[in-house]
DSSP file (Angstrom, degrees, kcal/mol; ACC not computed):
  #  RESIDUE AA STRUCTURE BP1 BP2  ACC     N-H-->O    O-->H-N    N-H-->O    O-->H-N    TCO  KAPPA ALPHA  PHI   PSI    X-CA   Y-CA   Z-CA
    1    1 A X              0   0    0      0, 0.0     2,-0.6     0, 0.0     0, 0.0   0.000 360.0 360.0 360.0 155.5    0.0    0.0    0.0
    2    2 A X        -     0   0    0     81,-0.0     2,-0.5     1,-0.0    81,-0.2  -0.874 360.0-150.3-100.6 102.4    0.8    3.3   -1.2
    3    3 A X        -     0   0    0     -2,-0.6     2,-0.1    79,-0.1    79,-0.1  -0.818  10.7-158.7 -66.6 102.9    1.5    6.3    1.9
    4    4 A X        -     0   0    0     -2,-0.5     2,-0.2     1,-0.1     3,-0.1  -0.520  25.0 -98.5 -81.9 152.0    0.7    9.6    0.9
    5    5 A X        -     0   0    0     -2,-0.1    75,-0.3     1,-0.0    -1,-0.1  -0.369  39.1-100.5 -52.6 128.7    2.3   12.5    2.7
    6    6 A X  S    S+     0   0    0     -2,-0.2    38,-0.4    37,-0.1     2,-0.2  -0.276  71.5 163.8 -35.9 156.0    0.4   14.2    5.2
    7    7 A X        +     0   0    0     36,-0.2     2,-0.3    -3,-0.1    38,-0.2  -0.831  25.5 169.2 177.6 132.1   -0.7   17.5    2.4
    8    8 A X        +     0   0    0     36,-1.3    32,-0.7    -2,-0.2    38,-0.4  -0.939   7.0 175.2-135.1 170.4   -3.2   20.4    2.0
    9    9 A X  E     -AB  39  78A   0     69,-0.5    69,-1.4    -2,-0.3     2,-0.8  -0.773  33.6-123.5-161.1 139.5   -3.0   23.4   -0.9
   10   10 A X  E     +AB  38  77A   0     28,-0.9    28,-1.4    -2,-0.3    67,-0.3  -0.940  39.3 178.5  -6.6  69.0   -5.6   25.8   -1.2
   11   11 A X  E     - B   0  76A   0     65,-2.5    65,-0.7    -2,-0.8    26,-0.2  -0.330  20.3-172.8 -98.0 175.8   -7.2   25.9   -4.9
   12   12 A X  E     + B   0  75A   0     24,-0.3    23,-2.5    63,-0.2    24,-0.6  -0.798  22.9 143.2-176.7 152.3   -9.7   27.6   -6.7
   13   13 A X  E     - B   0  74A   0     61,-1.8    61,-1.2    21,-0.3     2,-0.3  -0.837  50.3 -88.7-177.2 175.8  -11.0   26.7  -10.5
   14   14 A X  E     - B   0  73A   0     19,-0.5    19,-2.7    -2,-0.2     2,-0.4  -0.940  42.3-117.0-118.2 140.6  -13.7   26.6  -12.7
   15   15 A X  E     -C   32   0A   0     57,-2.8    56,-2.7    -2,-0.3    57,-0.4  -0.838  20.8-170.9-104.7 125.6  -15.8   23.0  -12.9
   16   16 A X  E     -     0   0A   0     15,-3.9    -1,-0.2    -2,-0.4    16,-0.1   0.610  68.5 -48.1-104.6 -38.4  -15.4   21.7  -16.5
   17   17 A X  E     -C   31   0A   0     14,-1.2    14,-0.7    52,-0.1    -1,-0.3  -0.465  53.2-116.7 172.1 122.3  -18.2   19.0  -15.4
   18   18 A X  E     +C   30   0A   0     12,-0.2     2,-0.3    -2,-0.1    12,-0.2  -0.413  23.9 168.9 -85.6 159.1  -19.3   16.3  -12.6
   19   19 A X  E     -C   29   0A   0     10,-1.3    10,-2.0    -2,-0.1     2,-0.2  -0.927  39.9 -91.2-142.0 148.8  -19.7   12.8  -12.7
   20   20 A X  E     -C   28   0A   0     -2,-0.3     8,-0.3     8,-0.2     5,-0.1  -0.650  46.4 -93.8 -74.3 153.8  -20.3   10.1   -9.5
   21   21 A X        -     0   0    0      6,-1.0     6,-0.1     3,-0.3    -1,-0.1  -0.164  29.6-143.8 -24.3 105.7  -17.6    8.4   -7.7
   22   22 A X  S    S+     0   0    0      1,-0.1    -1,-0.2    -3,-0.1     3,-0.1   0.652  89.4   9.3 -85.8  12.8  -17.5    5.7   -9.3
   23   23 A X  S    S+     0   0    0      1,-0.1     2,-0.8     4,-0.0    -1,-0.1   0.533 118.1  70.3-123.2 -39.7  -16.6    3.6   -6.0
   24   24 A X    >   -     0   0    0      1,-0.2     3,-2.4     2,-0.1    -3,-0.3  -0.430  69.3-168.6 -61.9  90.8  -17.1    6.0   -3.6
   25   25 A X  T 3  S+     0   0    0     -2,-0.8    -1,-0.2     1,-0.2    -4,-0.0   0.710  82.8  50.1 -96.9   4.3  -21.1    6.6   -3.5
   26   26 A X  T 3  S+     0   0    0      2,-0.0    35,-3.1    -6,-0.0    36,-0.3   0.169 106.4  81.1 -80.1   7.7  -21.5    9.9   -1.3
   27   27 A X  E <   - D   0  60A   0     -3,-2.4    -6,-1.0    33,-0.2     2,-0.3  -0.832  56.8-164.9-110.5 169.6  -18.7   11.6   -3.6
   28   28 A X  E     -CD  20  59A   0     31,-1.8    31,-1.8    -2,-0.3     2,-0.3  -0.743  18.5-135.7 -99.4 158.4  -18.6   13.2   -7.0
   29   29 A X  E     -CD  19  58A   0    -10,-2.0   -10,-1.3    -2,-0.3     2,-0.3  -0.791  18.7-168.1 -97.0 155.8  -15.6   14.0   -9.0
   30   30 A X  E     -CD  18  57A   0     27,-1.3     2,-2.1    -2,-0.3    27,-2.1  -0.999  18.0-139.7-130.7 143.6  -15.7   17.3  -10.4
   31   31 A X  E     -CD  17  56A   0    -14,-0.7   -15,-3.9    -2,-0.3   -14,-1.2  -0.774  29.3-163.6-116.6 104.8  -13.1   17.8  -12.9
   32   32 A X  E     -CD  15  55A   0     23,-2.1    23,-3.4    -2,-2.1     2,-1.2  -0.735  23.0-141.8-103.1 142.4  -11.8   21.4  -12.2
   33   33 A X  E     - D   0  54A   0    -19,-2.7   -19,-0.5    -2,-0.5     2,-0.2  -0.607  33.2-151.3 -86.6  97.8   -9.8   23.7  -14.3
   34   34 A X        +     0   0    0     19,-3.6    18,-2.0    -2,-1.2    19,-0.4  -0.500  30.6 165.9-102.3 156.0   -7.5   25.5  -11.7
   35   35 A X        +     0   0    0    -23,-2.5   -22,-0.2    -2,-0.2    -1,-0.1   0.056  61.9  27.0-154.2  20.3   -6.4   28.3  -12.1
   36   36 A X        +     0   0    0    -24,-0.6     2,-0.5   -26,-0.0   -24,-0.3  -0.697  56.1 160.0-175.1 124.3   -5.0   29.4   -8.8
   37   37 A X        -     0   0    0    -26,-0.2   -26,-0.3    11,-0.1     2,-0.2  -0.992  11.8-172.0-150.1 167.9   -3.5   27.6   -5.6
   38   38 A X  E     -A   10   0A   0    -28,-1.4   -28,-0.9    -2,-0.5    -2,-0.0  -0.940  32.0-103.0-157.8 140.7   -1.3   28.3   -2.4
   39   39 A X  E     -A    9   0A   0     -2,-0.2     2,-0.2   -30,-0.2   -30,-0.2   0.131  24.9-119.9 -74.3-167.5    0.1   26.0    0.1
   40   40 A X        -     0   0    0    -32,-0.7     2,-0.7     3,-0.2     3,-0.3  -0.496  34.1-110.9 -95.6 159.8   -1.1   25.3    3.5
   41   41 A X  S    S+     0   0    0     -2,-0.2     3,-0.1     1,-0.2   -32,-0.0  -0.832  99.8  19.1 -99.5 113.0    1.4   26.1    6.3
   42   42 A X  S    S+     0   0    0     -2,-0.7     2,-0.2     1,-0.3    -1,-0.2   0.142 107.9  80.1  62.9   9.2    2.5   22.9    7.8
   43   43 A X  S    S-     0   0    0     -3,-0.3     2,-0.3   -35,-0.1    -1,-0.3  -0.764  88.0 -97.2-126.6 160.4    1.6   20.4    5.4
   44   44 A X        -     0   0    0    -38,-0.4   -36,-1.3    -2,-0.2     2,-1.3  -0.592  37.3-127.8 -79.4 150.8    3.4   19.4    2.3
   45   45 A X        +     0   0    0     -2,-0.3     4,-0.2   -38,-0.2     3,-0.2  -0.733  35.9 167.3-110.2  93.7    1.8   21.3   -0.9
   46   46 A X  S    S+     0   0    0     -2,-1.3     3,-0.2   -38,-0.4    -1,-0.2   0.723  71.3  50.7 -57.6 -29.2    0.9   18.4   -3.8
   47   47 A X  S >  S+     0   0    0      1,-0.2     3,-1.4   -39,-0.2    -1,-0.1   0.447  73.0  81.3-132.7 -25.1   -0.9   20.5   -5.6
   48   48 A X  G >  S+     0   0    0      1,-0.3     3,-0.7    -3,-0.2    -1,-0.2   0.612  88.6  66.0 -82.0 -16.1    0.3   23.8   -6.6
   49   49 A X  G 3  S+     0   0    0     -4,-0.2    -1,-0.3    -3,-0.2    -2,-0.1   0.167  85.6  79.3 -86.4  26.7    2.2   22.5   -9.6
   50   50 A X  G X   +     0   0    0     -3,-1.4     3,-1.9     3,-0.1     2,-0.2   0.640  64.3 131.1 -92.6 -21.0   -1.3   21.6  -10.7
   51   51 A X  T <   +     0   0    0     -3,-0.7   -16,-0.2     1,-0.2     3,-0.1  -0.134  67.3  22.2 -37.0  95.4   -1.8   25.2  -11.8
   52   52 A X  T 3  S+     0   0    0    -18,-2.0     2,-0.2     1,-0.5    -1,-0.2   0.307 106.5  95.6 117.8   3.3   -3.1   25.3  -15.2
   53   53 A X  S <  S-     0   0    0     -3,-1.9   -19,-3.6   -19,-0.4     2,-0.7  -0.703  72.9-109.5-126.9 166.9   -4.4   22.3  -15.4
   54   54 A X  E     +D   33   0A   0     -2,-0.2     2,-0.3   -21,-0.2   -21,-0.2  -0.863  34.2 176.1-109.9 121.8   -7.4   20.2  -15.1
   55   55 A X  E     -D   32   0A   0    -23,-3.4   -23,-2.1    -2,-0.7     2,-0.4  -0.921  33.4-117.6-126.4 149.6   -7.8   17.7  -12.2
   56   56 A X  E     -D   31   0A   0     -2,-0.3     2,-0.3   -25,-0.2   -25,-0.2  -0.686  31.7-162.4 -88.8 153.8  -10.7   15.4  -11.1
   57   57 A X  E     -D   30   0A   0    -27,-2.1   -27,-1.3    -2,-0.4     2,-0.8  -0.968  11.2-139.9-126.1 108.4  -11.6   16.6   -7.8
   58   58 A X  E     -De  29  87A   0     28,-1.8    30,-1.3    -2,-0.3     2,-0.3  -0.710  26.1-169.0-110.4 128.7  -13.8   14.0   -5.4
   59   59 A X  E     -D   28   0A   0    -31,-1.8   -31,-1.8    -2,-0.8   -38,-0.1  -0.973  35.0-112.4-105.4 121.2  -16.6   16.2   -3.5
   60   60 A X  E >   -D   27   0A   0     -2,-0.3     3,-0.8   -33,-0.2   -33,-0.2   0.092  33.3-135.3 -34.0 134.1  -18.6   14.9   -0.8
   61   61 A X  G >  S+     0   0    0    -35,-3.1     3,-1.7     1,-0.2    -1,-0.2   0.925  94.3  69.7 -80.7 -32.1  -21.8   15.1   -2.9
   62   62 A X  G 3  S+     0   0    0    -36,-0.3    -1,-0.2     1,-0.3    -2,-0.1   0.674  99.3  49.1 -44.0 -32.2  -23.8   16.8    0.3
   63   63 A X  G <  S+     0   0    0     -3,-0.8    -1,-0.3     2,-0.1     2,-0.2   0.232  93.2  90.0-124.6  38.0  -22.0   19.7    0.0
   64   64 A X  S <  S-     0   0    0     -3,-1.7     2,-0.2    -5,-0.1     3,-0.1  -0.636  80.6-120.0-117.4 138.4  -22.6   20.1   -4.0
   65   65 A X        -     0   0    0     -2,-0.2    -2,-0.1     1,-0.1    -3,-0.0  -0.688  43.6-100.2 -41.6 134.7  -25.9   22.2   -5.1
   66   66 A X  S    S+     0   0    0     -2,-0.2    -1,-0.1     3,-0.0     2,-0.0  -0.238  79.5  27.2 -64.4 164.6  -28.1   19.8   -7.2
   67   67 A X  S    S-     0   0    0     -3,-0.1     2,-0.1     2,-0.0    -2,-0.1  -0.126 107.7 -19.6  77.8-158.8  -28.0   20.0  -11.2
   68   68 A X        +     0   0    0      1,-0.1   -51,-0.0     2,-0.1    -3,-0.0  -0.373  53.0 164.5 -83.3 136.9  -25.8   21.0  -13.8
   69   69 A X    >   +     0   0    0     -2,-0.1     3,-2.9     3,-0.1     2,-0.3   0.308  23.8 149.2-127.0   7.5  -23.0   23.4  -12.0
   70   70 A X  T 3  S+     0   0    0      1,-0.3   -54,-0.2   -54,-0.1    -2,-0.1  -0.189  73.6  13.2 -60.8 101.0  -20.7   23.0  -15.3
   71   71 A X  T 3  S+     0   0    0    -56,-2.7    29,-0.5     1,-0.5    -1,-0.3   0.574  95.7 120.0 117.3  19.6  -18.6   26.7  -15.4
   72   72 A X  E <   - F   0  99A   0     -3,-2.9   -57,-2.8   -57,-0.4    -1,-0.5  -0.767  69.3-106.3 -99.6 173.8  -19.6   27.8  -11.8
   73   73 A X  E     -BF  14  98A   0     25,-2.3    25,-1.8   -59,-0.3     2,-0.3  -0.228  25.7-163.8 -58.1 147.6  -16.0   28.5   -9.0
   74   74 A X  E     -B   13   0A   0    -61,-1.2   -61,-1.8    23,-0.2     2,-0.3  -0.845   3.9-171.0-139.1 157.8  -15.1   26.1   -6.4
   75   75 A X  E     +B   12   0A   0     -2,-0.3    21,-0.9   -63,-0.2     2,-0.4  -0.963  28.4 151.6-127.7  96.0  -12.7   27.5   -3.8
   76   76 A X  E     -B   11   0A   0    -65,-0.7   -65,-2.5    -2,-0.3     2,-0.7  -0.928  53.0-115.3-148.2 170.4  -11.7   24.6   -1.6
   77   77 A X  E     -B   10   0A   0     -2,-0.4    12,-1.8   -67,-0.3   -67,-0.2  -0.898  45.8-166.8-112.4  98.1   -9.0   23.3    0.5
   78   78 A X  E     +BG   9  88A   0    -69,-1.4   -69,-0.5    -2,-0.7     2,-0.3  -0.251  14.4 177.6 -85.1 164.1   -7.5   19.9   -1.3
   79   79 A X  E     - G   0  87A   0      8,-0.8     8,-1.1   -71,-0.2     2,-0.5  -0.903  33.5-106.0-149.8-176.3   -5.4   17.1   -0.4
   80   80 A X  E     + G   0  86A   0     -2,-0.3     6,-0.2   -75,-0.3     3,-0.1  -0.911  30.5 175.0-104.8 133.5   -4.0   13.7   -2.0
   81   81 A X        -     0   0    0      4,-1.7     2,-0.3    -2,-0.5     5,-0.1   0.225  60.5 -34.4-114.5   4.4   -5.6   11.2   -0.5
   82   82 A X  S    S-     0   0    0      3,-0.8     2,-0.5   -79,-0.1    -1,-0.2  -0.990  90.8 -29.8 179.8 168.8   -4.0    8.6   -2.6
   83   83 A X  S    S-     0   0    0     -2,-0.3     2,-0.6     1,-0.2     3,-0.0  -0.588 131.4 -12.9 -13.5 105.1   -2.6    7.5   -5.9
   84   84 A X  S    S+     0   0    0     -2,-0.5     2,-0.7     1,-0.1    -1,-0.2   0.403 115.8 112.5  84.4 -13.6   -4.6    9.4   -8.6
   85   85 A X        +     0   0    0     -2,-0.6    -4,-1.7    -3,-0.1    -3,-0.8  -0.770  36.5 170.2 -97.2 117.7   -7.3   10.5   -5.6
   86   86 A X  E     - G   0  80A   0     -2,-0.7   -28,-1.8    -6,-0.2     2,-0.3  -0.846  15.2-163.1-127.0 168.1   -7.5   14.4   -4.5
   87   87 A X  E     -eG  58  79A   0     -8,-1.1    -8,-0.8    -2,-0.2   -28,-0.2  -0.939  22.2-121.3-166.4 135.3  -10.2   15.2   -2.4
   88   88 A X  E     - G   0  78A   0    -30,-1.3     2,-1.0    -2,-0.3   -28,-0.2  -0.337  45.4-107.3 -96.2 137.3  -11.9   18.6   -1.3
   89   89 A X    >   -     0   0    0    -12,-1.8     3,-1.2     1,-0.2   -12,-0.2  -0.642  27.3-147.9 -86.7 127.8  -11.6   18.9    2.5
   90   90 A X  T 3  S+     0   0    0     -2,-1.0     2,-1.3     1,-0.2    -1,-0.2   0.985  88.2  34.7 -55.6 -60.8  -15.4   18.2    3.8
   91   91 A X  T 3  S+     0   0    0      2,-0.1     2,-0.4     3,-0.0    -1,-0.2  -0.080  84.0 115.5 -99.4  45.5  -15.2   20.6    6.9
   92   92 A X    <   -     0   0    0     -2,-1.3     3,-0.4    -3,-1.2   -15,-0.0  -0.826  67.7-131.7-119.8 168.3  -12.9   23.5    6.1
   93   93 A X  S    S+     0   0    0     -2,-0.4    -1,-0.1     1,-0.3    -2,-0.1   0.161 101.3  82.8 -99.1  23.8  -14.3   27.1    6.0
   94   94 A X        +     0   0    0     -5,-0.2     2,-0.4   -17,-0.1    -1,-0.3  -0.183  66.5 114.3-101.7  23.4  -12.4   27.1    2.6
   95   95 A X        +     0   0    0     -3,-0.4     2,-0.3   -19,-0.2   -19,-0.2  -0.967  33.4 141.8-118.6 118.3  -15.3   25.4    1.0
   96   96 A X        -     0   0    0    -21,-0.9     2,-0.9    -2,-0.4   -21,-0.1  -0.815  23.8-179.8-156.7 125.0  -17.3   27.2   -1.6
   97   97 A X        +     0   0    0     -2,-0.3     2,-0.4   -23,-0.1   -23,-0.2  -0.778  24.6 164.2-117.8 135.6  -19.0   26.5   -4.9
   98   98 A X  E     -F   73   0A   0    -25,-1.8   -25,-2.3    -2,-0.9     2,-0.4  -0.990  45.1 -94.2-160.6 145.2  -20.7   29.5   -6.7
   99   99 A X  E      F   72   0A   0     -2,-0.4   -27,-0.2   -27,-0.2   -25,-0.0  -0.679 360.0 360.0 -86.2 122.0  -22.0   30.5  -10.0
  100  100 A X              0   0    0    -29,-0.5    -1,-0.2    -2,-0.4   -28,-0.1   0.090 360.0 360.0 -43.0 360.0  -19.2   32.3  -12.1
């Protein structure tokens, strides 16, 4: 098994489009187009060389607005949770998804 480094970064994007988890069934991915990040202080920063790029992003689906949200902001505080797996931190006050 694979140990990722303890990690947070900051981000913020535009959401290109959601899909569900496909194992995970209280998440979505959202696959955001980021277009801003900055690291955390005390954690290692995964993330920030992501800048420019589009990554899927898996969001607790609860804390998603229903329907199509394709081109609104998210603002969130991300981490690696894995191999190939980032994941929007459910309970930071860094959380925000809002039409463009």
């Amino acid at each position: 098994m694979v140990q990722v480094a303890e990690n947070r970064t900051d981000i913020e994007g535009a959401i290109r489009s959601r899909t569900p988890h496909p194992s995970l069934n209280s998440y979505d991915v959202l696959a955001v187009a980021v277009d801003g990040a900055r690291p955390v202080e005390g954690y290692a920063d995964l993330l920030s060389a992501r800048v420019g790029s589009v990554l899927d992003l898996n969001v607790k689906r609860s804390l998603l607005p229903d329907g199509d949200i394709d081109g609104w902001r998210i603002t969130c505080r991300a981490y690696m949770g894995g191999p190939g797996e980032i994941f929007a931190e459910a309970d930071s006050d860094r959380f925000t998804v809002s039409r463009p």
